[in-house]
C-alpha positions in Angstrom: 56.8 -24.4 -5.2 54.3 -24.7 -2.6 53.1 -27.5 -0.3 49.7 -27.6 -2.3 49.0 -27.1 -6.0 46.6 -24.2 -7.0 43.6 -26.7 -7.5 44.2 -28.4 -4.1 44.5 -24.5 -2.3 41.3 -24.3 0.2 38.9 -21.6 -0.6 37.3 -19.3 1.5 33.7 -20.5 1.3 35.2 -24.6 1.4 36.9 -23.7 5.1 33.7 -22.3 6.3 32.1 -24.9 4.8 34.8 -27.5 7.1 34.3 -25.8 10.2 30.6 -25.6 10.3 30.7 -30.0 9.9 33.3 -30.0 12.7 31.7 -28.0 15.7 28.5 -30.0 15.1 30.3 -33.0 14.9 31.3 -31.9 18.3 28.2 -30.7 19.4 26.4 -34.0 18.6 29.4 -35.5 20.8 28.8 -33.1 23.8 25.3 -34.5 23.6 25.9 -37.8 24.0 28.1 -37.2 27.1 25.4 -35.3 28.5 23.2 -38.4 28.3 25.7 -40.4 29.8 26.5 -38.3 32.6 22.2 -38.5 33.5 22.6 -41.9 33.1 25.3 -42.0 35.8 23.7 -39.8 38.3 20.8 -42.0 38.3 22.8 -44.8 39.1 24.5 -42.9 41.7 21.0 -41.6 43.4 20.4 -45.8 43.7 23.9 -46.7 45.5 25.3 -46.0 48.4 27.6 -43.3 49.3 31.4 -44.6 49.9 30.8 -48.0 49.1 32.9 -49.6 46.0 29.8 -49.6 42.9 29.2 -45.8 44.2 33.0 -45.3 43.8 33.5 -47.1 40.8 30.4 -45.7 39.3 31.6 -42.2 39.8 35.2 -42.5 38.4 33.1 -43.3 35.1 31.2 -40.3 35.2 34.6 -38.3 35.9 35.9 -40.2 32.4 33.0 -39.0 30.8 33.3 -35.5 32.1 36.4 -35.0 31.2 35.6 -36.0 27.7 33.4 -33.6 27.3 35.4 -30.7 28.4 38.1 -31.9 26.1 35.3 -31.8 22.9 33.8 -28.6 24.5 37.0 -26.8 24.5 37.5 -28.2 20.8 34.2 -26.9 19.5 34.7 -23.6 21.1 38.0 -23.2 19.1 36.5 -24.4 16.2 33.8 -21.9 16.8 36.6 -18.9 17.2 38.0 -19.9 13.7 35.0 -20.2 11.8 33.7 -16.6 13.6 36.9 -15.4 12.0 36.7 -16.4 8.7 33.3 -14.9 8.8 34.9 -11.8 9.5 37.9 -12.0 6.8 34.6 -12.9 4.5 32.8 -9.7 5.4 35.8 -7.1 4.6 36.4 -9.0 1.4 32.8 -8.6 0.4 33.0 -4.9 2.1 36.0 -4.1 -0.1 34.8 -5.4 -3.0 31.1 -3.5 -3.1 33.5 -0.3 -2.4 35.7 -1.0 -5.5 32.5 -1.8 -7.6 30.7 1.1 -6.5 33.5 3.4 -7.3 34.0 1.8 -10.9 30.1 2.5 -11.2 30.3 6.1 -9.9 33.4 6.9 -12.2 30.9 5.4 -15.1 28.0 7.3 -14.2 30.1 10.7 -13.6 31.5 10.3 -17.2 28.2 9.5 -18.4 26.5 13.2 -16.7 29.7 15.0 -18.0 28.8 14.0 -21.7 25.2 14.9 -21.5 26.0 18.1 -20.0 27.8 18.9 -23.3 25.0 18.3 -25.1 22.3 20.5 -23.4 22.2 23.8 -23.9 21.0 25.8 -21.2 20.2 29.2 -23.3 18.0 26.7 -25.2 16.5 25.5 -22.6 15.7 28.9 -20.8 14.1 29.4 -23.7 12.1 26.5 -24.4 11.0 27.5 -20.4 9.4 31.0 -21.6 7.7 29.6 -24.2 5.7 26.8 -22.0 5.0 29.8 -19.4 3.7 31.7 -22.4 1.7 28.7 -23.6 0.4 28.4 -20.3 -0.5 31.8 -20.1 -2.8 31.3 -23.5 -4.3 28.3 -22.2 -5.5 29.9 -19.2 -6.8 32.9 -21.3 -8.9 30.2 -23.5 -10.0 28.3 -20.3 -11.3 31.8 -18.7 -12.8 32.9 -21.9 -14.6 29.3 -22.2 -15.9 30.2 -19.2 -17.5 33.4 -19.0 -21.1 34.1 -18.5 -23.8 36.0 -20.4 -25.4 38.8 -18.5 -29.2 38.5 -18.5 -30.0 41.6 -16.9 -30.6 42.6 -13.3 -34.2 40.9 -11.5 -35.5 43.0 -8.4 -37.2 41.3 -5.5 -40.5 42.5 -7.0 -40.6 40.9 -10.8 -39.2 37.7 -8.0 -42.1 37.2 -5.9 -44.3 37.9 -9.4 -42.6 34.8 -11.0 -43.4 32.7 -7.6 -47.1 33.6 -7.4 -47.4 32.8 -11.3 -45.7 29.5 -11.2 -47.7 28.6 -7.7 -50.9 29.5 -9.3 -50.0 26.8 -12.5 -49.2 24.5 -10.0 -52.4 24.6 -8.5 -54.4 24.9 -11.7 -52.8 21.8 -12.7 -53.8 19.8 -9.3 -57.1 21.2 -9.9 -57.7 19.5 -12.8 -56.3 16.3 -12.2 -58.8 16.3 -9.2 -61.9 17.1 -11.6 -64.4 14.0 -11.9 -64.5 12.9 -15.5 -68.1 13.2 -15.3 -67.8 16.9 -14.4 -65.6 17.5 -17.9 -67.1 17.7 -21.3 -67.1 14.7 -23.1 -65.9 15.0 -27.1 -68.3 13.8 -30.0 -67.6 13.3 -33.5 -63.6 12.7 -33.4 -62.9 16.2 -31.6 -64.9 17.9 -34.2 -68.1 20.3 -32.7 -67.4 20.1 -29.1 -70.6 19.4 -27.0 -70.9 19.1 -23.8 -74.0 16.9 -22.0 -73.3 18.6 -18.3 -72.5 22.3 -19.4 -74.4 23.6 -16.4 -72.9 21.5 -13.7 -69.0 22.3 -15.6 -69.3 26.3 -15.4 -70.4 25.5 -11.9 -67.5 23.8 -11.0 -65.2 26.7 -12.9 -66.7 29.4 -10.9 -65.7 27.7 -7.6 -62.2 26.9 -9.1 -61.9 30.4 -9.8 -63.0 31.8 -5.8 -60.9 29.1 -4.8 -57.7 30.4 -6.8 -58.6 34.2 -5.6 -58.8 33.3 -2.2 -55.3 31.4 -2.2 -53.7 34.4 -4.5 -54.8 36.9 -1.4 
């Protein structure tokens, strides 16, 4: 039987847990003799060298930095210890993330191994020509979709003939837009036998209209 019982047995995480209190128990200490020793060497700057308060003051400073050394030297091994349990920590949790991921890779190897068995690749070489042959249709359908209606070749001449017709509309139309209203003939009688009061001064204005359109069209 063992000095301690299984419940009293120190953990890993509970040591760490120890050693981390102690060195800043011990660097809190180290602090403190740090102030004292200022305190000390400001005493010391106000006393004379060689005489007994310098002496005596300075053999307390020596007590104090000895002290320090002693709690310096403590931390620093309590530092070593906790730097190596960090490192026993690390190859546990290395070791153990190795033996779960080889559990998990054994699991997912048998898992690929019994789906393999259930594909079959002549089936699926097959189901692979039939998509390229679907595709193949689909593009045929798109391409068909697609195609354009021949209307017939246009030369430059029957061209230039559509340009001067649709200019000439165009400026027909901004011809009469630009007509007075008295120089158009005015409707009597709902629409009904059209009569015009200015007939003279309208064919006048048509004949110009008309030079005016020949001259442009030459």
């Amino acid at each position: 039987m063992g000095w301690f019982s299984r419940k009293e047995r120190p953990t890993l995480g509970k040591m760490q847990e120890t050693l981390q209190l102690r060195e800043e128990n011990f660097d809190t200490k180290v602090a403190k003799f740090d102030q004292e020793l200022l305190q000390y060497k400001n005493q010391l700057s106000k006393l004379k060298p060689g005489s007994p308060a310098y002496q005596s003051t300075k053999q307390r400073a020596l007590a104090v930095l000895k002290k320090k050394k002693m709690y310096q030297a403590q931390r620093d091994r309590t530092s070593n210890q906790a730097f190596n349990l960090d490192q026993t920590q690390f190859a546990a949790t290395s070791v153990k993330e190795a033996r779960d991921t080889v559990t998990i890779m054994k699991a997912t190897a048998k898992e690929i191994k019994k789906g393999l068995k259930k594909v079959d690749i002549g089936e699926l070489e097959d189901l692979h020509d039939d998509m390229e042959e679907l595709i193949m249709d689909s593009e045929e359908i798109q391409e068909a979709l697609g195609r354009t209606y021949e209307v017939g070749d246009v030369d430059e001449a029957e061209l230039d003939g559509e340009l001067e017709a649709l200019e000439d509309d165009m400026l027909r139309d901004d011809l009469a837009e630009e007509t007075p209203s008295y120089l158009k003939p005015r409707e009597t009688n709902g629409g009904i036998g059209i009569k015009s009061e200015t007939t003279s001064l309208y064919n006048e204005r048509q004949k110009v209209e008309e030079e005016e359109l020949s001259q442009l069209a030459t």
